[in-house]
Structure formats: C-alpha cells, structure tokens
NUGUDO-554564 format. One record per residue (C-alpha): residue number from 1; z, x negated, y. Coordinates in steps of 0.001 Angstrom, whole numbers, padded with zeros to 6 digits, m for minus. Layout:
N
+------+---------+---------+---------+
| resi |      zz |      xx |      yy |
+------+---------+---------+---------+
|  NUM |       Z |       X |       Y |
...
+------+---------+---------+---------+
! end
This chain:
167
+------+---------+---------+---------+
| resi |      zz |      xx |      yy |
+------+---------+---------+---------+
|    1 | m002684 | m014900 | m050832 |
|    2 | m000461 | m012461 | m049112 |
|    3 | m000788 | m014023 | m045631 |
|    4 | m004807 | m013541 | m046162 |
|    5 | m004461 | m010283 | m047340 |
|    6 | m002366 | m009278 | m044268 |
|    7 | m004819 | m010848 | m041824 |
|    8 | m007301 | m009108 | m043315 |
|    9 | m005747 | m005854 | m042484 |
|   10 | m005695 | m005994 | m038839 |
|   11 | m008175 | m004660 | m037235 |
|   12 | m011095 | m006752 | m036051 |
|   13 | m011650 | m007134 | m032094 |
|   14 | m013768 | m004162 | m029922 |
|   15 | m014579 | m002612 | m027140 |
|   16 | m014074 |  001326 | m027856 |
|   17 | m016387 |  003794 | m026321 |
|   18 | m014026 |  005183 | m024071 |
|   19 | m014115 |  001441 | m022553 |
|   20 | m010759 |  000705 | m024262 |
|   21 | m009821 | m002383 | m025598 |
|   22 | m008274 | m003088 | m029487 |
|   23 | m006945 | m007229 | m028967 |
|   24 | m005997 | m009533 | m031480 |
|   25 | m002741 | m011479 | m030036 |
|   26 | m001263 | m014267 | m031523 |
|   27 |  001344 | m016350 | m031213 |
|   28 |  002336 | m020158 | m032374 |
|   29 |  004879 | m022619 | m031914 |
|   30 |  002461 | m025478 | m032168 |
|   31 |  005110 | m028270 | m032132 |
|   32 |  003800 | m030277 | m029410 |
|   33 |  000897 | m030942 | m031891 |
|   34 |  002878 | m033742 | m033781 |
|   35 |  001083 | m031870 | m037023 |
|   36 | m002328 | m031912 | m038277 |
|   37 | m004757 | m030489 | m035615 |
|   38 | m007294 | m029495 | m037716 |
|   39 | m004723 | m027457 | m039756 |
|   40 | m003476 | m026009 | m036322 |
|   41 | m006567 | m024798 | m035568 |
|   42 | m008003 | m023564 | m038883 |
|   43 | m004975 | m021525 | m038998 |
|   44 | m005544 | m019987 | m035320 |
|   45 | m009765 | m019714 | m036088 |
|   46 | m008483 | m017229 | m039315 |
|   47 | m006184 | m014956 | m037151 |
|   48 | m009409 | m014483 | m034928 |
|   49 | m007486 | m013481 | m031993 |
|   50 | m008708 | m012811 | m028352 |
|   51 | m005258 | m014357 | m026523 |
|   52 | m003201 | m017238 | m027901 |
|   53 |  000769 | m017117 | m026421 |
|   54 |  001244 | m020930 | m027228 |
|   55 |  005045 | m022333 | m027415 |
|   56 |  005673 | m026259 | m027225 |
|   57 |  002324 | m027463 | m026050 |
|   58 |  001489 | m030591 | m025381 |
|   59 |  003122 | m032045 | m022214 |
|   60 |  003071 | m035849 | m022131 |
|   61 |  000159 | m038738 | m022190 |
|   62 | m003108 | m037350 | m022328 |
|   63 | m001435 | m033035 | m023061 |
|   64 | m004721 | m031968 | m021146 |
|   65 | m007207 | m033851 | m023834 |
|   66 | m005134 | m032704 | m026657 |
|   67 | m004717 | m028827 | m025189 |
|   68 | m008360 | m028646 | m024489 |
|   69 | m009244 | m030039 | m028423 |
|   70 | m007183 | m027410 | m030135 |
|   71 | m008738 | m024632 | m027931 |
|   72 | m012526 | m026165 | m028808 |
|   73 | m011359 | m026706 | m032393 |
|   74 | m010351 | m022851 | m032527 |
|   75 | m013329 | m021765 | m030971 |
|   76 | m011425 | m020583 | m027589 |
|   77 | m010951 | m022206 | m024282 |
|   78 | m007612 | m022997 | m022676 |
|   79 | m006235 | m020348 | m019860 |
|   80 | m003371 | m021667 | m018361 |
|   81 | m000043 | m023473 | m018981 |
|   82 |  000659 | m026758 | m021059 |
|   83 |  002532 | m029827 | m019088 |
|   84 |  002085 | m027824 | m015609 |
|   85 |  004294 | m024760 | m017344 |
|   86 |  006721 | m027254 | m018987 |
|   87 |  005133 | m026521 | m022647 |
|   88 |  004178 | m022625 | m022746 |
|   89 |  000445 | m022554 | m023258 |
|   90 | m002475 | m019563 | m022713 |
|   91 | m005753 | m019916 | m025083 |
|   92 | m008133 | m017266 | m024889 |
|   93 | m011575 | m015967 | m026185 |
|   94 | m014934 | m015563 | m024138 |
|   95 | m014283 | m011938 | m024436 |
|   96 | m011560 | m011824 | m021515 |
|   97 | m012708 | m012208 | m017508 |
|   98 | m010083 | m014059 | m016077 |
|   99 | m008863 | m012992 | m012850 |
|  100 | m006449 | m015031 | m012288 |
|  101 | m003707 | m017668 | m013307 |
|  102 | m000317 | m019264 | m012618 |
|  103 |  001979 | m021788 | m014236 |
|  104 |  005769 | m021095 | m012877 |
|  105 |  008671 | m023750 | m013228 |
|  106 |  011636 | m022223 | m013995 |
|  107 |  015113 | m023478 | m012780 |
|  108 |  016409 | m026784 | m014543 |
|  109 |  019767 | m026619 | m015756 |
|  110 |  020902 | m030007 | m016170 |
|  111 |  020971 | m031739 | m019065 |
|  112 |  018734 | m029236 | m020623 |
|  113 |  014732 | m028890 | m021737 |
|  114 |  012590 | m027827 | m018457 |
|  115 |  011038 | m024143 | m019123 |
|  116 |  008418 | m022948 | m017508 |
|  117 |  005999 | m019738 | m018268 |
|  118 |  002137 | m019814 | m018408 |
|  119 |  000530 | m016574 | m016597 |
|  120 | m002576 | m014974 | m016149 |
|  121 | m004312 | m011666 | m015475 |
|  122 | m007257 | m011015 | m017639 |
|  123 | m009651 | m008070 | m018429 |
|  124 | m010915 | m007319 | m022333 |
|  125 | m013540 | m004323 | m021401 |
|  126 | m011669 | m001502 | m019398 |
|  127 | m008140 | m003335 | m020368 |
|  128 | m006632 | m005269 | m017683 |
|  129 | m003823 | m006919 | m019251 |
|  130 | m000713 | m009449 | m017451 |
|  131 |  000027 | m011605 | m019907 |
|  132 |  002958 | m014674 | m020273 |
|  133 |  003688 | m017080 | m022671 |
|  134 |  006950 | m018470 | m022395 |
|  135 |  009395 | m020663 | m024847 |
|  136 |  012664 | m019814 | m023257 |
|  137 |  016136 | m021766 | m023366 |
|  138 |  018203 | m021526 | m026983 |
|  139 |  021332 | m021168 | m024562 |
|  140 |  022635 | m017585 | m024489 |
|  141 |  023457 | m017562 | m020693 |
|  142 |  020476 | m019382 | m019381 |
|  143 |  018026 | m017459 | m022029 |
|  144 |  019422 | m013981 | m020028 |
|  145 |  018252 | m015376 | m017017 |
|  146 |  015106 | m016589 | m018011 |
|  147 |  014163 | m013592 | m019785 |
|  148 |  015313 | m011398 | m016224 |
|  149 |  012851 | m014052 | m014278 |
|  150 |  009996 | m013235 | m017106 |
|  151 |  010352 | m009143 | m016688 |
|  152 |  010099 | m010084 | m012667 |
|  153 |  006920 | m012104 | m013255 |
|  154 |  005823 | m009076 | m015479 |
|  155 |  005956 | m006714 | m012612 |
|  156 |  004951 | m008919 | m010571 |
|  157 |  001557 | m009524 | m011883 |
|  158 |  000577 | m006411 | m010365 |
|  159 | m001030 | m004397 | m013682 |
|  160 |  000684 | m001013 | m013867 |
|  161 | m002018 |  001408 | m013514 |
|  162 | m001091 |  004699 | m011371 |
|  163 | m000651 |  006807 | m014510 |
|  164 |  002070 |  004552 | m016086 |
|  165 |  005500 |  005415 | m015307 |
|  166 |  007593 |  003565 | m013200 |
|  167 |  010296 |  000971 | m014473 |
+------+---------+---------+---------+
! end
C-alpha cells in the first residue's frame, strides 16, 4: 500500500510549456532475470518511467531475446547495454529521440566480474540528457576507479549546455 501510494505521488511525465522536460527515471537490479518476468515488468509498467538504468541484465544464451521481452512487456524499447556492456542495461520510452549510443568495457581486474557501462544521449522535448547505467565493482579500490571512468564518460558525452557552470 505504501509503495503505491508513493508512486502515485510523483509526478506524471510532460513536456512543460517553456519546452522543459519533467522525466520519470527508474532504476532496477533485475537479477539477470532469474525471477518472474512478468512480475519484472508489471513492476517497471507501474513506475511509468521514461528511462530505465538497468543493473545485471541479461548477458548469456539468448540476453538479446530476453532484454528485448522485458522492454516489450513494460511497454518500452531497449536503448543500449545488456551482454555488449557486461550487464548494465538502458530501456526507454517512445518519448525520448535517441541521438546516440555506446556500450564501454571497462578494465578487467582478474579474477573479478567484467563491468561495463551502457550510454546514450537522448532528447525528452527541449531536455537533452547523457545518461549511464552502470553496476560497478563491490571492491573499494576498483569501485573508485570505475566511478572516476563513469564521471569521464559523463563529460564526455558532450551535454553541458553553455549556461551550466564548468566542473
């Protein structure tokens, strides 16, 4: 009842006059799927959101099949990521206009999980938004790295705007 309530709060996707954009974003630790599907995607349908920042999607046998049914089964269409970004995974709405994507392999350490980060550049309305999903290492050292190499790939997706401030 109280999760309901909650998502019942947020405000509902729009385009404002001023050509501004109000998103929904979620994001989900789907578990390389091993639950149930349907359940998986009724729960993503109910959040209604415009971008989907999936962790631990499918990445073996048949990950494109499987990707591509939860996006139809939550009424969105896949972006980017999955197997070819090591398991970080980019559903979106019809409301974006993609203009472009990227999967990135991150460095192996050996002995550990590959990680990898699932990019793109989309517009909602007058928004244009560089967006990453990423599921990055549970080491402390390597995590630092990773999340330096994620605020590089966040610059360099080229969306600061002239009137935002420099980092």
């Amino acid at each position: 009842m109280l999760a309901a309530m909650a998502i019942s709060e947020l405000p509902n996707s729009r385009t404002e006059s001023d050509g501004s954009a109000v998103l929904r974003v979620l994001s989900y630790n789907v578990r390389s799927m091993r639950d149930d599907e349907d359940a998986l995607a009724r729960v993503i349908r109910a959040c209604a959101p415009d971008l989907v920042f999936v962790q631990e999607a499918p990445r073996f046998f048949r990950w494109r099949k499987h990707a591509a049914r939860l996006a139809a089964k939550s009424e969105l269409v896949m972006l980017s990521g999955g197997a070819t970004a090591a398991g970080p995974m980019l559903l979106c709405s019809l409301r974006a206009t993609v203009e472009r994507t990227e999967d990135v392999l991150l460095p192996l350490t050996p002995g550990l999980h590959r990680r990898g980060l699932a990019t793109a550049v989309v517009r909602f309305a007058g928004a244009r938004l560089g967006v990453i999903s990423c599921h990055l290492s549970l080491r402390q050292d390597e995590r630092y790295a990773q999340a330096g190499m994620v605020l590089d790939r966040v610059a360099a997706l080229g969306t600061r705007t002239p009137s935002s401030p420099a980092t």
